[in-house]
N, C-alpha and C positions, 0 to 999 in steps of 0.2 A: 646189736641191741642198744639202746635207747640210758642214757646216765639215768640214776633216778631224779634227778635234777629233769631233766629234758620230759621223761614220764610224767612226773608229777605234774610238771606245764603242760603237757599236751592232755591229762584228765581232768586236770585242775577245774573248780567252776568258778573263773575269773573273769570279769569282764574292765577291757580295758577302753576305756574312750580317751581319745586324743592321749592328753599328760594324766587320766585319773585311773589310779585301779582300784576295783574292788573285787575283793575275794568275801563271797559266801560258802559256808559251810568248811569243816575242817581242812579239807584239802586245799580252796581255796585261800585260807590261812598261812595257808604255805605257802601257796604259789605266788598272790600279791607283791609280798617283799623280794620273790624272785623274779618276777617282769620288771617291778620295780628297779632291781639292781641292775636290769642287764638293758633296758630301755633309758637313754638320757635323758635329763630335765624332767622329770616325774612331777609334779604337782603336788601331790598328796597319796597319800597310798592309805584304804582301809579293810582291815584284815577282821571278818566278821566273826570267826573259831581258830582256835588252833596257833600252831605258827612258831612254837618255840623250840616243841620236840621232835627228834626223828616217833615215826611211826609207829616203830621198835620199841622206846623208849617208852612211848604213851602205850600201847597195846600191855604194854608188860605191868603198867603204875596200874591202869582199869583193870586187868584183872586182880591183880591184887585186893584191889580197894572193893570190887562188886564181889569179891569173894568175903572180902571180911565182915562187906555189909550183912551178907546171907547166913550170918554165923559159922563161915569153915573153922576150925580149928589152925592154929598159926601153923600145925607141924604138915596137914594138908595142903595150906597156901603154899609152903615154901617145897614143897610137892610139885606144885600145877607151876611155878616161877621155874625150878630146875628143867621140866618139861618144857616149857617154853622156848627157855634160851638154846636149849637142845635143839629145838625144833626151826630154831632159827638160825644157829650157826649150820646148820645143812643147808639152808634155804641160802644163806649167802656166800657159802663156799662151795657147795655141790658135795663136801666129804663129810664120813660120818655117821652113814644111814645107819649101818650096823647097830651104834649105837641109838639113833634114834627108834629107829624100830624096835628095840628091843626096850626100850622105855614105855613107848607107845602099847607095845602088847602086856606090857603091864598095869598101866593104867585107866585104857580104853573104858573099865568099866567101874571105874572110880567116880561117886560122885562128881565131883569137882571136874571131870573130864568134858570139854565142851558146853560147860553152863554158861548159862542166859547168853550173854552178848561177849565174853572172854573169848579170848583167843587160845585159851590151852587147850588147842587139839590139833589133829595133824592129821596129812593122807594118809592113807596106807602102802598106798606107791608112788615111787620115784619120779615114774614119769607121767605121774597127774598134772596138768595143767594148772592146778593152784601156784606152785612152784616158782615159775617163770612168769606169772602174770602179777604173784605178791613180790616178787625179787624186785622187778622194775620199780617200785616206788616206797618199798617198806622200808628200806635202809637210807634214804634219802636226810641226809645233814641239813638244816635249816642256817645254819650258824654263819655260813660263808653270804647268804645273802644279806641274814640281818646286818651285820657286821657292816654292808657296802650299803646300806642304806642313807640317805643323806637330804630327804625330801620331808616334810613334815607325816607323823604317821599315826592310825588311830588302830591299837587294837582291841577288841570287841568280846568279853569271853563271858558266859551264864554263870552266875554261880550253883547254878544245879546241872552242870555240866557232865562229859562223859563219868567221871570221879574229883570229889573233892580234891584230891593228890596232883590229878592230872594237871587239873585246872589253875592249884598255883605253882606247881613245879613250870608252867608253860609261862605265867607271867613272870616268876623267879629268872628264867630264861631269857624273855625277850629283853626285860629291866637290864639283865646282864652286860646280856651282845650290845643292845645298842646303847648304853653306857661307853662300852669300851670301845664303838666305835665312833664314838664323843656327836652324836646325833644333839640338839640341843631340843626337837621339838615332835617328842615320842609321847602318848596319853596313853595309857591300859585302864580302860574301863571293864570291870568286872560288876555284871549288873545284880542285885540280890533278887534272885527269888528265881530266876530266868532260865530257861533247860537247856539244852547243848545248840549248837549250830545257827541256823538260818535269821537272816533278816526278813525272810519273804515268809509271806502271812500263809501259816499251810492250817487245815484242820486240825485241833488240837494242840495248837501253839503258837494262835494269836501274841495271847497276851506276852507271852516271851520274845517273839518278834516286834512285839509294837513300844516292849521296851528297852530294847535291842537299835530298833528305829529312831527312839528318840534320843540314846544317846550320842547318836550320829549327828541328828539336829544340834543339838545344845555344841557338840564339837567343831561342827563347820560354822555354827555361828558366832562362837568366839573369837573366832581369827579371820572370818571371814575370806576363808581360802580359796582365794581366782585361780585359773590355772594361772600356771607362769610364777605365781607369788613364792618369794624368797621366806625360807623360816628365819625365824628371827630370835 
């Protein structure tokens, strides 16, 4: 089976030419700074969503946060949170069910159980293919790439993103890592008004893309970064 390191890069939707990568969409996010790390003389790297938290980490902050948008009650949310983390130490150790299922058969018909876009909910069985196919990439640590990063790097995130929470715990993060691994020439643009993900122009998210787009412009044109070009 596949690190989630190696998963994430093989789903990732990254594209690399010569020394440039760019990662669209969250996963991409991820993956950028990990081609980036593990391909030498990188050019520039830019990471267009995501990128600071495990999977795990952000699944758990959106649910929270889209629960409390919807008015749950705090003693609910920390409800649907318990269930979660439940649901994921099986999912990363394979022990446990007992208890997850018996959580599960409790909650199943809880409001809060499986609303909108959260992740608080679960199979009913062990050996559902959700399992092994969310293992591969849900628990995946970002930190060890940031950290090795050393090429100039731009990351990209909406401020109407998956959750407010999400969105600055992820630039809290990357500000962090590559801090501490003394990068000199890191930008985190958080754009206002602009919804999750993509720089690519889809129906109904133009305008967040196209100002998603231009902050890429204004960044490559400020340093005017060649391949090859040294950060300074």
């Amino acid at each position: 089976m596949l690190s989630p390191a190696r998963e994430c890069f093989r789903l990732g939707r990254t594209l690399i030419l010569d020394r440039l990568v760019f990662g669209d969409s969250v996963r991409g996010g991820w993956i950028a700074p990990l081609a980036a790390a593990r391909f030498g003389e990188t050019a520039f790297v830019i990471a267009a969503s995501g990128g600071g938290l495990s999977p795990e980490l952000q699944e758990l902050l959106d649910t929270e946060d889209e629960l409390r948008g919807a008015g749950f009650p705090p003693a609910e949310i920390a409800d649907a949170i318990a269930f979660q983390k439940t649901k994921n130490a099986f999912m990363r150790s394979g022990e446990g069910w007992d208890l997850y299922q018996t959580m599960r058969q409790r909650v199943q018909n809880l409001k809060w159980y499986h609303y909108g876009n959260t992740d608080a909910w679960g199979p009913a069985t062990a050996t559902n293919p959700y399992w092994a196919n969310q293992r591969r990439i849900y628990f995946y640590d970002p930190a060890s790439a940031l950290e090795k990063l050393a090429c100039p790097v731009l990351f990209v995130f909406g401020e109407l993103g998956s959750s407010p929470t999400t969105v600055m715990a992820n630039v809290t993060a990357v500000r962090f890592l590559t801090e501490r691994a003394g990068n000199p020439d890191v930008t985190i643009s958080v754009i206002p008004n602009a919804g999750p993900q993509s720089l690519l122009r889809r129906k109904g998210r133009r305008q967040s893309a196209d100002r998603r787009a231009a902050a890429v412009r204004a960044w490559l044109s400020s340093g005017i970064r060649e391949v090859g070009a040294k950060s300074h």
